[in-house]
N, C-alpha and C positions, 0 to 999 in steps of 0.2 A: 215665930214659926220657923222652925228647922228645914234644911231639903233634904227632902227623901234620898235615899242612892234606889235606882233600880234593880229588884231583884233579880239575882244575874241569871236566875231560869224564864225569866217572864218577859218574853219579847216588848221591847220598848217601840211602841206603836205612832210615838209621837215622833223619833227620829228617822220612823221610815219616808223613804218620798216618796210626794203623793205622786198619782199617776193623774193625769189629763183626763177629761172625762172621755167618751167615746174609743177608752185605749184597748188596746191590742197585745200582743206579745211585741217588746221592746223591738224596733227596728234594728238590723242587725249594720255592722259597723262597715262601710266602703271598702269594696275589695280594692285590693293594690293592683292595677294594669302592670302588664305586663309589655310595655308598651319596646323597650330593648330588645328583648327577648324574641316579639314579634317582628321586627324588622332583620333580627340578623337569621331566624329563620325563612324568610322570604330570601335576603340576602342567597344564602346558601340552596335554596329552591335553585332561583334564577340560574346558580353558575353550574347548577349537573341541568339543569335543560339546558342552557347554552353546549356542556359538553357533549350530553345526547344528541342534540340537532350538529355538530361538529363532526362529532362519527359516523353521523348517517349520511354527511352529504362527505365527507374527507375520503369514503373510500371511492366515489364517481370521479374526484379528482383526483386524488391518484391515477385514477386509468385514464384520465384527461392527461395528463401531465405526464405516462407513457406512450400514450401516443404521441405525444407531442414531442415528444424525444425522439420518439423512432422516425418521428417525420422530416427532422433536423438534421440537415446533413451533416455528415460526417467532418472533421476538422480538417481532413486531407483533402476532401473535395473541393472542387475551383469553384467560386460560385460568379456570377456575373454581377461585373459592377455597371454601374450608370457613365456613360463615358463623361459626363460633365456634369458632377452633383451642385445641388442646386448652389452656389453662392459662391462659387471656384470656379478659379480661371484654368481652362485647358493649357499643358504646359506649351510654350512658342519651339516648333520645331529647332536645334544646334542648326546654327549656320556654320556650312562647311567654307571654311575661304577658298576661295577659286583660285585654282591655281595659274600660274601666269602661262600663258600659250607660248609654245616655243616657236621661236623665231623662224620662219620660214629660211631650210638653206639654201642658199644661192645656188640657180641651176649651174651645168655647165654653158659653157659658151664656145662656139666653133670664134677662133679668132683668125684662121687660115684656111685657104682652101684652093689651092692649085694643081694642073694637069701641065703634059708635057711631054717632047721625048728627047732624048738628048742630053745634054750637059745645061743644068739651068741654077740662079740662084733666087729664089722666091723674095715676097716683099715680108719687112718686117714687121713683127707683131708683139707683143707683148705679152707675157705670163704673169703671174702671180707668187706661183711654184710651184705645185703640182699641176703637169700636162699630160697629155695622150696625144703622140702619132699615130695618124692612121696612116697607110697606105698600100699602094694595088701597083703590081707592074704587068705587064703582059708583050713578049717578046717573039708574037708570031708574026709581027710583018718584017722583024728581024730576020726569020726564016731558021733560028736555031737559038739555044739556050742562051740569056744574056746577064749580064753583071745590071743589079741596082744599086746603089751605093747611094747611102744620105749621111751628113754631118751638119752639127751646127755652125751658124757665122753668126759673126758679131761678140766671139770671146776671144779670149787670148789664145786658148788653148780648144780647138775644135773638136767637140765629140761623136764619136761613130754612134749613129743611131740604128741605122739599116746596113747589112750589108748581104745581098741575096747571088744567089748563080742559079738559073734557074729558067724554064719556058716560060713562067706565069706567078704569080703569086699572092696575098696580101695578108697582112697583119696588122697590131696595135701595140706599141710600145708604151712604154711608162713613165715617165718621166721627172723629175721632181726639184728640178732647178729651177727658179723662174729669174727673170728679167724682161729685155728686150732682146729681142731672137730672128733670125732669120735663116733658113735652110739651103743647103748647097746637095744640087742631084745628081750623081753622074751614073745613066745608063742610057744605053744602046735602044733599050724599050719603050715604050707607051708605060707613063706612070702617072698618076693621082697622090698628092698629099692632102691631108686634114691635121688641124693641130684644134686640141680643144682643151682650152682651162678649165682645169678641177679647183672650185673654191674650197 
């Protein structure tokens, strides 16, 4: 027995497949998700609402953030600090060195002090170097103008200290020699001497 070929007009019935009993039109084939595609448009949702909500609240800040300037003082103005922030030590006032007190100068000293009338020579006293005579004559129980004359004793060479013509008088002389000294007075009148060392 030979095999047939099938007639290429005459549908071959035996190579069709069968269909199940209870069929339907073939189920159609699983669509492809889109499952990238949906994430990166969420993606790009998200970042224009974030931008939207950005713009609508960026412009209150802004005007927060001008005031906030305007409220800011200025970079020339003082502003107050804390006189001791918290964790710093106040700085310790400079000590001034005291200065040394100066030595009290030595007063003067009266080292003479005689009266008189007549011709006299006083007791001796001692200078330094710089002195001051003082002295007073008064020549009314004389009964008319009279001579005071003073020198030094006790040098080689005696010096004229006083030498007056006169009813009355007194002065202070200067002096600037010192040693050991004593005074010689020749007048007619009532006279007062004082000698006083200048330290």
């Amino acid at each position: 027995m030979t095999d047939q070929q099938p007639h290429p007009n005459i549908p071959n019935w035996a190579s069709q497949p069968r269909q199940p009993s209870g069929w339907g039109p073939a189920p159609e084939p699983p669509k492809k998700k889109h499952r990238a595609r949906n994430i990166g448009l969420g993606v790009v949702g998200a970042v224009v609402l974030i931008g939207i909500i950005g713009a609508a609240t960026g412009g209150g800040g802004k005007k927060n953030d001008d005031k906030s300037t305007a409220a800011a003082p200025s970079a020339g103005a003082t502003t107050e600090q804390p006189a001791d922030a918290p964790g710093t030590k106040a700085a310790a006032p400079a000590r001034t060195a005291a200065k040394p007190k100066p030595k009290p100068r030595p007063k003067a000293t009266t080292v003479l002090t005689e009266s008189g009338d007549g011709i006299k020579s006083t007791a001796k006293f001692h200078v330094n170097g710089d002195w001051d005579l003082h002295y007073t004559y008064d020549c009314s129980n004389f009964g008319t103008s009279g001579n005071f004359i003073v020198t030094t004793g006790g040098t080689d060479f005696p010096m004229p200290l006083a030498n007056e013509l006169g009813a009355n008088g007194s002065e202070v002389t200067h002096q600037h020699d010192g040693g050991t000294l004593y005074l010689e007075v020749n007048s007619e009148c009532s006279w007062t001497v004082k000698v006083v060392d200048i330290p």
